[in-house]
N, C-alpha and C positions, 0 to 999 in steps of 0.2 A: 504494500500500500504506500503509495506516494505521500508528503507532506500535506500537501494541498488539500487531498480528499482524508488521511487523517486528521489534518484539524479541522475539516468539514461537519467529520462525521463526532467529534468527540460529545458536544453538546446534547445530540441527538443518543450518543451512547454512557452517557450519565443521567439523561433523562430518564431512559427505559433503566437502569440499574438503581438509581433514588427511588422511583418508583417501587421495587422491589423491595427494597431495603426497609423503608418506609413503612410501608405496607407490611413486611416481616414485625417490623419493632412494634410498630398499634397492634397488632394483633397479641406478640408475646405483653406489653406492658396491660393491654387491656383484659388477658387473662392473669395476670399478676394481680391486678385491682379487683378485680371482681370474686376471684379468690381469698384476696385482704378482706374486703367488707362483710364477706359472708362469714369467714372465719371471727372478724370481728364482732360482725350483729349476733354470733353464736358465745360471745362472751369468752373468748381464749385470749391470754396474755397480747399485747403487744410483740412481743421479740418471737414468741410462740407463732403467733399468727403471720406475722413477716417472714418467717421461717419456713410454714409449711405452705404460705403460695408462691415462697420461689421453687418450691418443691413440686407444687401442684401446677405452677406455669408451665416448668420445663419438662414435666411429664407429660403434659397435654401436648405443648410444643413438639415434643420428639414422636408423638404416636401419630398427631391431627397434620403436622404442619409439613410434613414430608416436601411437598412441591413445592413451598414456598423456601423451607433453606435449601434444597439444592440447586431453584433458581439465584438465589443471594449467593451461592456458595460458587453457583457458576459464573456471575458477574465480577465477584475479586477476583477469582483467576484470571478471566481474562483482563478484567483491569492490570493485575501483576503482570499480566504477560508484554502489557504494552507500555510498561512506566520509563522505558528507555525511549521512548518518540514523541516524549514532550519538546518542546522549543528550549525550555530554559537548561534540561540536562544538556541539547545537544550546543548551548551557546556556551554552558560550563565544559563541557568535554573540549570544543574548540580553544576555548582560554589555556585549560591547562597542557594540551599539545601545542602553541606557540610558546606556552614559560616551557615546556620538555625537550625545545627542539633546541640542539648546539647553534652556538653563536660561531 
């Protein structure tokens, strides 16, 4: 992929990957919260209660949410994959290959 059409497309490929993200975290925090109050309106400690809806979030999370993290899971890779074709690495790579080059 040339420069031109990857900084084309980058906007467009953080959009669809926020979106995901986004949409992963409402979901886990909103089963967190809903967990909290219920445990709470049920009369369990504080730190009790905090405790077993990050319990009960990430049990729900790992059995319900299957499509949603291996889409998020597949967005940072390929984000990882392409963190070398930003502008500002390749203006730093270029800086430090004229300080490396003999005088």
């Amino acid at each position: 992929m040339d420069r031109m059409s990857f900084q084309a497309a980058m906007p467009r490929l953080f959009a669809v990957y926020s979106r995901q993200w986004i949409l992963f975290s409402l979901i886990r925090v909103g089963t967190f919260a809903v967990a909290l109050a219920i445990l709470l309106l049920l009369g369990v400690n504080v730190f009790v209660a905090a405790l077993g809806a990050a319990v009960i979030g990430f049990c729900v999370s790992y059995i319900f949410l299957r499509k949603q993290r291996e889409a998020v899971s597949t967005s940072i890779g390929q984000l990882r994959a392409n963190k070398d074709r930003d502008r500002d690495n390749e203006l730093e790579n270029e800086a430090l290959d004229r300080f490396d080059e003999p005088r």
